[in-house]
mmCIF file of the N, C-alpha and C atoms, coordinates in Angstrom:
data_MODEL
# 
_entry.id   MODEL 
# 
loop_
_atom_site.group_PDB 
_atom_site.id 
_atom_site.type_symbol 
_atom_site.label_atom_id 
_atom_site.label_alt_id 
_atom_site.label_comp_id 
_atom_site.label_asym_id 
_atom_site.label_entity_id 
_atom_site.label_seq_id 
_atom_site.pdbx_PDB_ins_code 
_atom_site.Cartn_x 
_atom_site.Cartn_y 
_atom_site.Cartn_z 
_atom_site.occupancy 
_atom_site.B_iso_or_equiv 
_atom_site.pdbx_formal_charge 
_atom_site.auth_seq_id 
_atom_site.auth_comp_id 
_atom_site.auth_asym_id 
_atom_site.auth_atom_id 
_atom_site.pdbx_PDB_model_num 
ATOM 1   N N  . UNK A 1 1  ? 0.833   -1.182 0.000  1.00 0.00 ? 1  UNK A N  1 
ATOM 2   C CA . UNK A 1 1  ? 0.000   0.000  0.000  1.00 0.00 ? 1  UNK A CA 1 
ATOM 3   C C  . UNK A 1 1  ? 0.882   1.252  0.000  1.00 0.00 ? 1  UNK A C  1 
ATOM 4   N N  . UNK A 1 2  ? 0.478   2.061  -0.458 1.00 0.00 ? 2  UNK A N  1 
ATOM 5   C CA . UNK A 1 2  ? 1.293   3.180  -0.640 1.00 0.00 ? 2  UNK A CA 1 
ATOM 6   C C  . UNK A 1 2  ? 0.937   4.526  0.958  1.00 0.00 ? 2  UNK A C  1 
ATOM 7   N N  . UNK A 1 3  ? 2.382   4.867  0.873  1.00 0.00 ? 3  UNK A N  1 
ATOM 8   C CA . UNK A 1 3  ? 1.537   5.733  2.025  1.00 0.00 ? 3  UNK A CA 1 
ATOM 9   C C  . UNK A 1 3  ? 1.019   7.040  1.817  1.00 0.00 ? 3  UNK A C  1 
ATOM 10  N N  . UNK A 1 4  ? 0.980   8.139  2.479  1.00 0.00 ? 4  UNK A N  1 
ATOM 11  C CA . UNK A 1 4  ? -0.054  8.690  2.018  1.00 0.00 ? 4  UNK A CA 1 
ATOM 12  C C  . UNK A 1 4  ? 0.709   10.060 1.455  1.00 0.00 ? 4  UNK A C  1 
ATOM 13  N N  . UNK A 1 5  ? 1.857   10.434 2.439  1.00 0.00 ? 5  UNK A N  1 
ATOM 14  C CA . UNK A 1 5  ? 2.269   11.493 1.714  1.00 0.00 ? 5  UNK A CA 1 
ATOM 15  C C  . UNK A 1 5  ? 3.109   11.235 0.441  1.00 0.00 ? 5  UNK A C  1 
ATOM 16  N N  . UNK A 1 6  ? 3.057   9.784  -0.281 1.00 0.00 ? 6  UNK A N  1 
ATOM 17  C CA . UNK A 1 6  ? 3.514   9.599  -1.930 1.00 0.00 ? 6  UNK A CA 1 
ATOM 18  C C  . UNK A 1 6  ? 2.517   9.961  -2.677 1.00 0.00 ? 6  UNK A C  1 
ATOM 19  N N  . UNK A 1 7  ? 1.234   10.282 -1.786 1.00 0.00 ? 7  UNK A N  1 
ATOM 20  C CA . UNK A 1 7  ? 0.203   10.811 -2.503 1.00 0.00 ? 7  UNK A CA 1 
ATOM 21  C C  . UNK A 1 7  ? -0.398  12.193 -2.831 1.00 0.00 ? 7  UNK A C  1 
ATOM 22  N N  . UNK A 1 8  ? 0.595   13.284 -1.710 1.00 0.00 ? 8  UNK A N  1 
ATOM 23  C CA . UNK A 1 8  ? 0.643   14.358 -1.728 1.00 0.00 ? 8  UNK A CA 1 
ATOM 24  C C  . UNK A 1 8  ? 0.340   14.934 -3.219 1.00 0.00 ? 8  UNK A C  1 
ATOM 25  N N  . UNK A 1 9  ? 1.153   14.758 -4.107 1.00 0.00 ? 9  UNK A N  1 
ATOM 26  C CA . UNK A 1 9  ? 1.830   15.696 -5.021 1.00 0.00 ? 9  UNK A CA 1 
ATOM 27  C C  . UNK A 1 9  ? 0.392   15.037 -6.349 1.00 0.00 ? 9  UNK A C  1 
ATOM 28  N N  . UNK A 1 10 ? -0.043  14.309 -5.722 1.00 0.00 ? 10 UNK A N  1 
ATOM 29  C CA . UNK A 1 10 ? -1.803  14.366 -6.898 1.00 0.00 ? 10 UNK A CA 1 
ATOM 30  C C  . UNK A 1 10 ? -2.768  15.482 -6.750 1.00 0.00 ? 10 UNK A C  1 
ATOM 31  N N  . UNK A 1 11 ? -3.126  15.522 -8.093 1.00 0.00 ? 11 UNK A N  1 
ATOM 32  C CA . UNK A 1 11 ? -4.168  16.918 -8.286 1.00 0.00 ? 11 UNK A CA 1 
ATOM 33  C C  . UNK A 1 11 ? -5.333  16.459 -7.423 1.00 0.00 ? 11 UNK A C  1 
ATOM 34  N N  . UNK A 1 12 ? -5.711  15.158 -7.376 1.00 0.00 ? 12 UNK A N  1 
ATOM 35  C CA . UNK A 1 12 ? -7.213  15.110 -6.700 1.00 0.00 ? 12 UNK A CA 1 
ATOM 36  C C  . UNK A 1 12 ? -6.992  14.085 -5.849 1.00 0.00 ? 12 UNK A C  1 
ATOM 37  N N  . UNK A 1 13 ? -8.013  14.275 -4.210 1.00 0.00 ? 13 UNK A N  1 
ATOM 38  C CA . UNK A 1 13 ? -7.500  13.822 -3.710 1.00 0.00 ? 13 UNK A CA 1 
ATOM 39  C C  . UNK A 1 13 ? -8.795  12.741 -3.209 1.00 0.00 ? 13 UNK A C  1 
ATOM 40  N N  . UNK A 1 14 ? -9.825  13.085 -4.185 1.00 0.00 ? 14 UNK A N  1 
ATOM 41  C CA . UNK A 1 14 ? -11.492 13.261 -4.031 1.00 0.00 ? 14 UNK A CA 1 
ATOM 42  C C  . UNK A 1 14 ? -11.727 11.223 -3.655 1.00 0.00 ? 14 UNK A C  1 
ATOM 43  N N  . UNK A 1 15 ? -12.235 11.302 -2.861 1.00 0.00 ? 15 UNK A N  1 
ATOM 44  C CA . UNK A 1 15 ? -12.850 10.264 -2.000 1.00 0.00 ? 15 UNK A CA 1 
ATOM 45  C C  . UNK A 1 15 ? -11.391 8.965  -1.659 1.00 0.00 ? 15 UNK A C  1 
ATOM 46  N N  . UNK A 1 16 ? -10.867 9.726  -1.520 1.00 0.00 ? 16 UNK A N  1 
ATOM 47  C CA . UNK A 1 16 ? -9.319  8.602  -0.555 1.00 0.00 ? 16 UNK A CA 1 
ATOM 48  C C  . UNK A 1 16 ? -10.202 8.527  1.059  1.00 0.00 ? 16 UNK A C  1 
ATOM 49  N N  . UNK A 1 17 ? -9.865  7.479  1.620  1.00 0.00 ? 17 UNK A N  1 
ATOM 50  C CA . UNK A 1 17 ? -10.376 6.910  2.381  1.00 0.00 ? 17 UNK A CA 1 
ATOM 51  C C  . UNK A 1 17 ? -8.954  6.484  2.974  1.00 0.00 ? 17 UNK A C  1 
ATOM 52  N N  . UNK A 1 18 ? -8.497  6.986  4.456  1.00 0.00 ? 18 UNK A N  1 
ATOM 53  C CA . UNK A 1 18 ? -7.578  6.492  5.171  1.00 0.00 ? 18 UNK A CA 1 
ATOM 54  C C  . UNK A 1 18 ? -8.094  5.800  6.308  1.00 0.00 ? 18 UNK A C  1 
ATOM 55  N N  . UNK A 1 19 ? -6.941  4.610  6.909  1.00 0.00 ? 19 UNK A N  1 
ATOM 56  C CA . UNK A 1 19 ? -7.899  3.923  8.120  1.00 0.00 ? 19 UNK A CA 1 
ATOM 57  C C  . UNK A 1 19 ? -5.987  4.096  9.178  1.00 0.00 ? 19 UNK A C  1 
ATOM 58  N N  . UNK A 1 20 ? -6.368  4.366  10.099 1.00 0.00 ? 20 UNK A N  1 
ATOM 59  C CA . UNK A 1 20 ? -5.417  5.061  11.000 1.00 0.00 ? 20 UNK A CA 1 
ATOM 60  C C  . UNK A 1 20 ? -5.421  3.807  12.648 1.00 0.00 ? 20 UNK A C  1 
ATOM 61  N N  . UNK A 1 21 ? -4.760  4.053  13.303 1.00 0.00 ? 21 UNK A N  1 
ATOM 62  C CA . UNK A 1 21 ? -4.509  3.218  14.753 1.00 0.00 ? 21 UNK A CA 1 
ATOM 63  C C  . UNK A 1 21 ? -4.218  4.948  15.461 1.00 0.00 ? 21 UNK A C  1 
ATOM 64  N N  . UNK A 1 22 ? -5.379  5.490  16.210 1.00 0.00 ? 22 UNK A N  1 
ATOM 65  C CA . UNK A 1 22 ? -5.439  6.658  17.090 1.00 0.00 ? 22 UNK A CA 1 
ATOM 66  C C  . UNK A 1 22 ? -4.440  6.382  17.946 1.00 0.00 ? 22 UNK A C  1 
ATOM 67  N N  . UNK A 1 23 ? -4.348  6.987  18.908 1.00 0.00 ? 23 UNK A N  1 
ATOM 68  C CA . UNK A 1 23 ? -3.252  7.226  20.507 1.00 0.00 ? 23 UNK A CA 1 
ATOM 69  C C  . UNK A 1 23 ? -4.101  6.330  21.580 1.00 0.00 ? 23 UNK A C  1 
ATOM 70  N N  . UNK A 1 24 ? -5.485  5.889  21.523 1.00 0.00 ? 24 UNK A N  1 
ATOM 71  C CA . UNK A 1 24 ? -5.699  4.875  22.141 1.00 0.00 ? 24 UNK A CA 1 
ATOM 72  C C  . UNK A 1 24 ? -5.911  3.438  21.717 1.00 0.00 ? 24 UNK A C  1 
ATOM 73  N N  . UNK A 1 25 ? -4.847  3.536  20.487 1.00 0.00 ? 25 UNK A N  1 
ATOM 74  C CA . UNK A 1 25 ? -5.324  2.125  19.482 1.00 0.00 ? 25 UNK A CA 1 
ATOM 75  C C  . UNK A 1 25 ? -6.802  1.482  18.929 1.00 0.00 ? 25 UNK A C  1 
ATOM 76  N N  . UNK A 1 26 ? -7.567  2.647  18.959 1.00 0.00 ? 26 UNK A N  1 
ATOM 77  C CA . UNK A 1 26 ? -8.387  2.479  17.960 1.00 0.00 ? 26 UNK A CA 1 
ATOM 78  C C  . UNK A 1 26 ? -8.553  2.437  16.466 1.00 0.00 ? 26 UNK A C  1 
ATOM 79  N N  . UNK A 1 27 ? -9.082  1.868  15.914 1.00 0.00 ? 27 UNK A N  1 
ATOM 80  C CA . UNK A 1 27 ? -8.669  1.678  14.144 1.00 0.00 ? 27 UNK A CA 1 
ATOM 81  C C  . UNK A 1 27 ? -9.820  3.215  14.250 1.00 0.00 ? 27 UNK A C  1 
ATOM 82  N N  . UNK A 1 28 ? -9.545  4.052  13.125 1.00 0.00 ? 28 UNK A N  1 
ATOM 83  C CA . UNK A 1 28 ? -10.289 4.603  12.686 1.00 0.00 ? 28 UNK A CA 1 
ATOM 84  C C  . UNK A 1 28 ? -10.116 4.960  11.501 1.00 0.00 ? 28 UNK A C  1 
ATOM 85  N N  . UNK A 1 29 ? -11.270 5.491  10.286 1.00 0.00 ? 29 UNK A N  1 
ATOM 86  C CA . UNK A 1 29 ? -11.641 5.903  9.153  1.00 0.00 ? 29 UNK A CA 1 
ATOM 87  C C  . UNK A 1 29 ? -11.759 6.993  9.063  1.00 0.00 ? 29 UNK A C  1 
ATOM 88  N N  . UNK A 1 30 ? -10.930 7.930  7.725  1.00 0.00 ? 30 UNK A N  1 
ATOM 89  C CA . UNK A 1 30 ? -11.610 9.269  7.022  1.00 0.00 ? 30 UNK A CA 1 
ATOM 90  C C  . UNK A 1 30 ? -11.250 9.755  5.881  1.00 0.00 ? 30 UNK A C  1 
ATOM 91  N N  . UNK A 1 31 ? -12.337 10.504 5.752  1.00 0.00 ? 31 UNK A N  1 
ATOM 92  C CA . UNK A 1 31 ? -11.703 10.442 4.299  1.00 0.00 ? 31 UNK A CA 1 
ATOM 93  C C  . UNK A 1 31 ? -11.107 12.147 3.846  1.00 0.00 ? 31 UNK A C  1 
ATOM 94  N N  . UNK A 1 32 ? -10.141 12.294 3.010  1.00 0.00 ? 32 UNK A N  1 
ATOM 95  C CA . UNK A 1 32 ? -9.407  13.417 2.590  1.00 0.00 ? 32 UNK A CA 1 
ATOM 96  C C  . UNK A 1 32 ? -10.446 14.318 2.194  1.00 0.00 ? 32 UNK A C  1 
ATOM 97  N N  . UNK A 1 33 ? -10.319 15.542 2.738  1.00 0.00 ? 33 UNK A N  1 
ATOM 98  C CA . UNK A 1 33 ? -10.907 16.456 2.071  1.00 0.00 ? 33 UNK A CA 1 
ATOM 99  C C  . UNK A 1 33 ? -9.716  17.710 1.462  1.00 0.00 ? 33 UNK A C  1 
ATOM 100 N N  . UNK A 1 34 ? -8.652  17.582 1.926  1.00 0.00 ? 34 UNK A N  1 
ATOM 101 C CA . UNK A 1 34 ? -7.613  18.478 1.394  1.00 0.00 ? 34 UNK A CA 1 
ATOM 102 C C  . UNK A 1 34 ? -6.421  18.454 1.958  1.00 0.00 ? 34 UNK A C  1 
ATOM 103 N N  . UNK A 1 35 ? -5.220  19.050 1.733  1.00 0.00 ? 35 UNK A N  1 
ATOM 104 C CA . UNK A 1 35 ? -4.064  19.078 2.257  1.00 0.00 ? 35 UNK A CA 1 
ATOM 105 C C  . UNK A 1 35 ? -3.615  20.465 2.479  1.00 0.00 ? 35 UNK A C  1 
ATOM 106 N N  . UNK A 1 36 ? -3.362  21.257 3.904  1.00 0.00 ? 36 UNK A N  1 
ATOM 107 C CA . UNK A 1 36 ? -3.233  22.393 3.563  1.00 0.00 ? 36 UNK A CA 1 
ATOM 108 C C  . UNK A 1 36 ? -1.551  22.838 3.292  1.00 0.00 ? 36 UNK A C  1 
ATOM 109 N N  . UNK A 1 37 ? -1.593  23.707 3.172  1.00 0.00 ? 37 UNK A N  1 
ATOM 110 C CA . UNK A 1 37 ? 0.148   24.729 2.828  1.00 0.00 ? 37 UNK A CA 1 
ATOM 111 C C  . UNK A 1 37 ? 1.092   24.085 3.510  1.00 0.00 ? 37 UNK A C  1 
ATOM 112 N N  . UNK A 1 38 ? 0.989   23.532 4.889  1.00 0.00 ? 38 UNK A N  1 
ATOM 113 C CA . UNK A 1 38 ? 1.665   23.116 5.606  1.00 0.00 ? 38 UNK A CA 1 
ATOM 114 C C  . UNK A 1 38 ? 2.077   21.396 5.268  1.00 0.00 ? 38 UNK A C  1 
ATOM 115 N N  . UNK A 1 39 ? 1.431   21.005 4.786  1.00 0.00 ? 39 UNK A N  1 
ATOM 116 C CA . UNK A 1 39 ? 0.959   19.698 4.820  1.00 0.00 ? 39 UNK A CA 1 
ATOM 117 C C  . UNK A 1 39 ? 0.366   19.020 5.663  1.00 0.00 ? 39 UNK A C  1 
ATOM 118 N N  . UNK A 1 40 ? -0.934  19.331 6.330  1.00 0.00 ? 40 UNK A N  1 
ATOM 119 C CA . UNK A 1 40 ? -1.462  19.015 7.415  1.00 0.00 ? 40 UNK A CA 1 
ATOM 120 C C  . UNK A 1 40 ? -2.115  18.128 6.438  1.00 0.00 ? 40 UNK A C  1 
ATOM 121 N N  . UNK A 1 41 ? -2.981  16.864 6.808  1.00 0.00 ? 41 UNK A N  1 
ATOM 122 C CA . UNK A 1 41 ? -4.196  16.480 6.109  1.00 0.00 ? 41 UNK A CA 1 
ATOM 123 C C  . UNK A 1 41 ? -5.436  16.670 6.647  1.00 0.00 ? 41 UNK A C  1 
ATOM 124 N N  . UNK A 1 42 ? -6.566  17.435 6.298  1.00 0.00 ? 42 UNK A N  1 
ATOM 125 C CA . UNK A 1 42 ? -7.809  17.729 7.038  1.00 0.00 ? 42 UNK A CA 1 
ATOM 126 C C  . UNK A 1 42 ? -8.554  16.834 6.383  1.00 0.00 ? 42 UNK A C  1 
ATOM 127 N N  . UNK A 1 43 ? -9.320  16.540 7.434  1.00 0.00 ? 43 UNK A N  1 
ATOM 128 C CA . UNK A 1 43 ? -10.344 15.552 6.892  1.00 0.00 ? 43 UNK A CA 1 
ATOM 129 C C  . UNK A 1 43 ? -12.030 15.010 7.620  1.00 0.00 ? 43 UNK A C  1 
ATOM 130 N N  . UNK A 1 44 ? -12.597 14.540 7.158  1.00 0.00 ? 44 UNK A N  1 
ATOM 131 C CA . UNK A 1 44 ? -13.562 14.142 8.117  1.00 0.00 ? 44 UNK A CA 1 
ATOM 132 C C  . UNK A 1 44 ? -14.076 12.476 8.145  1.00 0.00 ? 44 UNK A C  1 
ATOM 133 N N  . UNK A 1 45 ? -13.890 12.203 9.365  1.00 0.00 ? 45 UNK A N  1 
ATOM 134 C CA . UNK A 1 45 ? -14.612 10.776 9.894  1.00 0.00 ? 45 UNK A CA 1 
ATOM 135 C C  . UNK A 1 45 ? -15.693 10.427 9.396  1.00 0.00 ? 45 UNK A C  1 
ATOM 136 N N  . UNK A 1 46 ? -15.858 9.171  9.465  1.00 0.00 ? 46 UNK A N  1 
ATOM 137 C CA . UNK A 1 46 ? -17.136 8.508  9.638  1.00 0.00 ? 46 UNK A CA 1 
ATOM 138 C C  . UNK A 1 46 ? -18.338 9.081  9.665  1.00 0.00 ? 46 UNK A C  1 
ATOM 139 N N  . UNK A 1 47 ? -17.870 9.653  11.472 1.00 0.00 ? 47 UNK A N  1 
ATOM 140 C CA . UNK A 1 47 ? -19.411 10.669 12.068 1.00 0.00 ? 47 UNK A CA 1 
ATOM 141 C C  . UNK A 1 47 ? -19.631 12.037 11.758 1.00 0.00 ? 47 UNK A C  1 
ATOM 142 N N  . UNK A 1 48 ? -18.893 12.618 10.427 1.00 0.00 ? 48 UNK A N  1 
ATOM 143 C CA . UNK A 1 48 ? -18.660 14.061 9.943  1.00 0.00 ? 48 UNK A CA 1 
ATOM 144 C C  . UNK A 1 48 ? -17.795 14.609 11.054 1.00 0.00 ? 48 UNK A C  1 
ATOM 145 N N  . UNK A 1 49 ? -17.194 14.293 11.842 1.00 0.00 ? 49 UNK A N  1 
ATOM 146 C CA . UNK A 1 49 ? -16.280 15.535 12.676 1.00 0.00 ? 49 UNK A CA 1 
ATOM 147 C C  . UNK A 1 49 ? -15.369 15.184 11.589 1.00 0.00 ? 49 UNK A C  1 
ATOM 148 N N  . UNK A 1 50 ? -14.867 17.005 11.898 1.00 0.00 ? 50 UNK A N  1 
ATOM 149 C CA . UNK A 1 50 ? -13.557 17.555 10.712 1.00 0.00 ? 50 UNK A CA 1 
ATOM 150 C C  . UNK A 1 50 ? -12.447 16.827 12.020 1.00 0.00 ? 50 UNK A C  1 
ATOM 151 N N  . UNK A 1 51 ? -11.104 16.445 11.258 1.00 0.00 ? 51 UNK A N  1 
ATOM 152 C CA . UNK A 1 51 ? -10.073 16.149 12.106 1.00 0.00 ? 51 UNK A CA 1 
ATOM 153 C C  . UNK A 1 51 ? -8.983  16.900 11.247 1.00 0.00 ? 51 UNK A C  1 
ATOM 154 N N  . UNK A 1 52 ? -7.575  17.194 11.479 1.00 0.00 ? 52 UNK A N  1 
ATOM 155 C CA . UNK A 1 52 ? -6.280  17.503 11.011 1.00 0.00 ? 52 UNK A CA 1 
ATOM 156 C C  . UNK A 1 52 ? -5.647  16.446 11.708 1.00 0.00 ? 52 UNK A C  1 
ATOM 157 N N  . UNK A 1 53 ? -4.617  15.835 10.504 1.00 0.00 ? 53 UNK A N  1 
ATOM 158 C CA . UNK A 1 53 ? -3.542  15.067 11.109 1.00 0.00 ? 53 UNK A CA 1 
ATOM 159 C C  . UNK A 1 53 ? -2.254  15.677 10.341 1.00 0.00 ? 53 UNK A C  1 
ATOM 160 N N  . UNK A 1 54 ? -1.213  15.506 10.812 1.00 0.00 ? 54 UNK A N  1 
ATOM 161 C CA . UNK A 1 54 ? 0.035   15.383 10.338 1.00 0.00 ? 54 UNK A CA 1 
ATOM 162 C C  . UNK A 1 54 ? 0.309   14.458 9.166  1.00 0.00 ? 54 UNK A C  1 
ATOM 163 N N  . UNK A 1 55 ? 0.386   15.315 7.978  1.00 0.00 ? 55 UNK A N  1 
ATOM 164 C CA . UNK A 1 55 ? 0.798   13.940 7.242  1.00 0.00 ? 55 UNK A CA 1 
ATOM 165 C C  . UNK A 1 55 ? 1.744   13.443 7.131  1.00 0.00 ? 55 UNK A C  1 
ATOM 166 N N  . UNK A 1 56 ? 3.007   13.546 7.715  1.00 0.00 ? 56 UNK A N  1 
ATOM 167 C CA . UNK A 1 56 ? 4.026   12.954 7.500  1.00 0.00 ? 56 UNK A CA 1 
ATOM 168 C C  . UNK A 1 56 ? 4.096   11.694 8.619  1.00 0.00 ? 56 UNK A C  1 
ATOM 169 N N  . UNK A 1 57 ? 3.941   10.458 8.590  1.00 0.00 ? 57 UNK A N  1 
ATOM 170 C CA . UNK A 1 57 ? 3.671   9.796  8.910  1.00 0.00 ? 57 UNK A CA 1 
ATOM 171 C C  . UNK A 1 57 ? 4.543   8.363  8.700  1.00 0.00 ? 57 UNK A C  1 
ATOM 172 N N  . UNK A 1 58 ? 4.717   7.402  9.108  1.00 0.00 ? 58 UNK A N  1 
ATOM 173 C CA . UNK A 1 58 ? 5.161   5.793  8.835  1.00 0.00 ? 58 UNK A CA 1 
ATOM 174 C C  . UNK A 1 58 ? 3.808   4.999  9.603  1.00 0.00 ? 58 UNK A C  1 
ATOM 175 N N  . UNK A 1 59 ? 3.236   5.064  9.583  1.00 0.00 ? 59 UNK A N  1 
ATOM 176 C CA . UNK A 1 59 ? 1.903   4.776  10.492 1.00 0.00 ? 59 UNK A CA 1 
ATOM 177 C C  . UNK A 1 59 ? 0.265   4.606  9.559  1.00 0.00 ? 59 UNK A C  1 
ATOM 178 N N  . UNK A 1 60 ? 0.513   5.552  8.193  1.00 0.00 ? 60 UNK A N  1 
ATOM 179 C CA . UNK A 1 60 ? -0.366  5.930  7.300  1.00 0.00 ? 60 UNK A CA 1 
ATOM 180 C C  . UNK A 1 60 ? -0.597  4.354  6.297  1.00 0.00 ? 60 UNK A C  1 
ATOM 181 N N  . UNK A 1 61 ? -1.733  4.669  5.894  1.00 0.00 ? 61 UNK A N  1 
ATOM 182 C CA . UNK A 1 61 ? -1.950  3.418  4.673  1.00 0.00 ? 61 UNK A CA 1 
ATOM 183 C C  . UNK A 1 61 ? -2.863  3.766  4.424  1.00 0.00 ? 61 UNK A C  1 
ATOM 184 N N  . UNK A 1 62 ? -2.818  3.276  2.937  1.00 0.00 ? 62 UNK A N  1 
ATOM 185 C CA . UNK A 1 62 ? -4.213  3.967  2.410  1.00 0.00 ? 62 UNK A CA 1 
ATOM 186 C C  . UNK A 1 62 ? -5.222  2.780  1.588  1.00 0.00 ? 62 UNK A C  1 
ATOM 187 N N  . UNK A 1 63 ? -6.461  2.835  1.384  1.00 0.00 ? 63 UNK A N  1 
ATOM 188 C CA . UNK A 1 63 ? -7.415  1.806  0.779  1.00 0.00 ? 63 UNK A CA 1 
ATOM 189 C C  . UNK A 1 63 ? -7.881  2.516  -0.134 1.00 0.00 ? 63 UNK A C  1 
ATOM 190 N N  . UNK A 1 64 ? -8.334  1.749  -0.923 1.00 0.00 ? 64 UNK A N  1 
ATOM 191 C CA . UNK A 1 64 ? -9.638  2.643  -1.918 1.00 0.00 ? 64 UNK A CA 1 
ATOM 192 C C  . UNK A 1 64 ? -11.524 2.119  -0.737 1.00 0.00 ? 64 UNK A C  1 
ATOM 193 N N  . UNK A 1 65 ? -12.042 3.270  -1.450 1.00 0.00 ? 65 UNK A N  1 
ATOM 194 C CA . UNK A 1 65 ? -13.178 3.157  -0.888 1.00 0.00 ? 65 UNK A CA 1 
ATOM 195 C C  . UNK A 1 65 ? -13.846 1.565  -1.074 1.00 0.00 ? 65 UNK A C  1 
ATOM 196 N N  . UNK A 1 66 ? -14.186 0.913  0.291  1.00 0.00 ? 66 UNK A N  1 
ATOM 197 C CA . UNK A 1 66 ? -14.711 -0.154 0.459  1.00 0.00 ? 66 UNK A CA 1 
ATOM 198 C C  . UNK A 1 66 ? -13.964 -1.274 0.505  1.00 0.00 ? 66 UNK A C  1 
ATOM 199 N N  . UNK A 1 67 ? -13.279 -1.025 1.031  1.00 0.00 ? 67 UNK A N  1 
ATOM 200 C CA . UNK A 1 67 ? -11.798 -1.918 1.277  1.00 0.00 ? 67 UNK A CA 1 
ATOM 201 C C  . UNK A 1 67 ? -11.736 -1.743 2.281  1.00 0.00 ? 67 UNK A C  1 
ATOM 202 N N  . UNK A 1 68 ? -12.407 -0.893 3.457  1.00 0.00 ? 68 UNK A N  1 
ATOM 203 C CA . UNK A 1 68 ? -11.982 -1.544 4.939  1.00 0.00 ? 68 UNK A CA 1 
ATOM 204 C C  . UNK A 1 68 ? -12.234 -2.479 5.539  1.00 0.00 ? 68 UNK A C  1 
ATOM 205 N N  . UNK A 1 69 ? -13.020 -3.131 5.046  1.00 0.00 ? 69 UNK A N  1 
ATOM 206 C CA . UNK A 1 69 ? -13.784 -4.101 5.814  1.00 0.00 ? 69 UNK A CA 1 
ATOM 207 C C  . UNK A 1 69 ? -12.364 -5.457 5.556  1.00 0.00 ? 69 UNK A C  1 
ATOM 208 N N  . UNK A 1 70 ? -11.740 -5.781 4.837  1.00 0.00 ? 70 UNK A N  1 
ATOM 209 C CA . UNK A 1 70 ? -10.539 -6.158 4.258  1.00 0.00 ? 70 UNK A CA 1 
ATOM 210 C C  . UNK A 1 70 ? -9.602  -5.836 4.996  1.00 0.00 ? 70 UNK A C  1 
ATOM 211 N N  . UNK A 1 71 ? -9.265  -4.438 5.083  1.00 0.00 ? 71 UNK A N  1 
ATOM 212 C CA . UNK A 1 71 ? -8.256  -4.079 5.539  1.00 0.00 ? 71 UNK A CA 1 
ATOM 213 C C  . UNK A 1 71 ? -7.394  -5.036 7.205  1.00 0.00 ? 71 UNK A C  1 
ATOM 214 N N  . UNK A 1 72 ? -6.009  -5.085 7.004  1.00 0.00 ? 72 UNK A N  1 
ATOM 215 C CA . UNK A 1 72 ? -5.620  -5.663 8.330  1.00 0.00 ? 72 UNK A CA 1 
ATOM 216 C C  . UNK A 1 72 ? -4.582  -4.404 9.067  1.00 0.00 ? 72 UNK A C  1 
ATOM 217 N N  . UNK A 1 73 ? -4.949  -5.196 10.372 1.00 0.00 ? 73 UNK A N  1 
ATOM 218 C CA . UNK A 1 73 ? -4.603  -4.243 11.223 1.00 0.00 ? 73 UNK A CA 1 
ATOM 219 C C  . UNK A 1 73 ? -3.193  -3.512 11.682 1.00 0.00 ? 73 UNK A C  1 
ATOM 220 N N  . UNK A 1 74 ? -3.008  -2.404 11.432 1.00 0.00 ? 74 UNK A N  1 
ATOM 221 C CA . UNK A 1 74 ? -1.651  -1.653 11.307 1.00 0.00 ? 74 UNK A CA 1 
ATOM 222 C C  . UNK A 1 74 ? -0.266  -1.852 12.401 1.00 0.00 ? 74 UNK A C  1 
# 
């Protein structure tokens, strides 16, 4: 799987779907809504909350939509 900031430098970033291991080892889902100046990745969950993460990452992996259910654990 590719990670995510090899994905930076694409024009569109429209329905990427990341699945993450939080700070309390929860798996979680969201999907890209943009990358700002900084390279932050903003995005929103599942339950619509907006989140920012850091994209520079070794932790990142990415699916195409409907592939989590597949997905194994990071």
């Amino acid at each position: 799987m590719k990670k995510l900031r090899d994905l930076l430098n694409q024009e569109s970033l429209n329905g990427l779907r990341v699945r993450y291991a939080d700070w309390n080892h929860r798996i979680r889902f969201f999907q890209v809504d943009s990358i700002d100046q900084e390279g932050r990745v903003l995005g929103t969950l599942d339950n619509g909350e907006k989140v920012t993460y850091a994209s520079e990452s070794d932790f990142w992996r990415v699916y195409h939509d409907g592939d989590e259910d597949s997905a194994k654990a990071v």
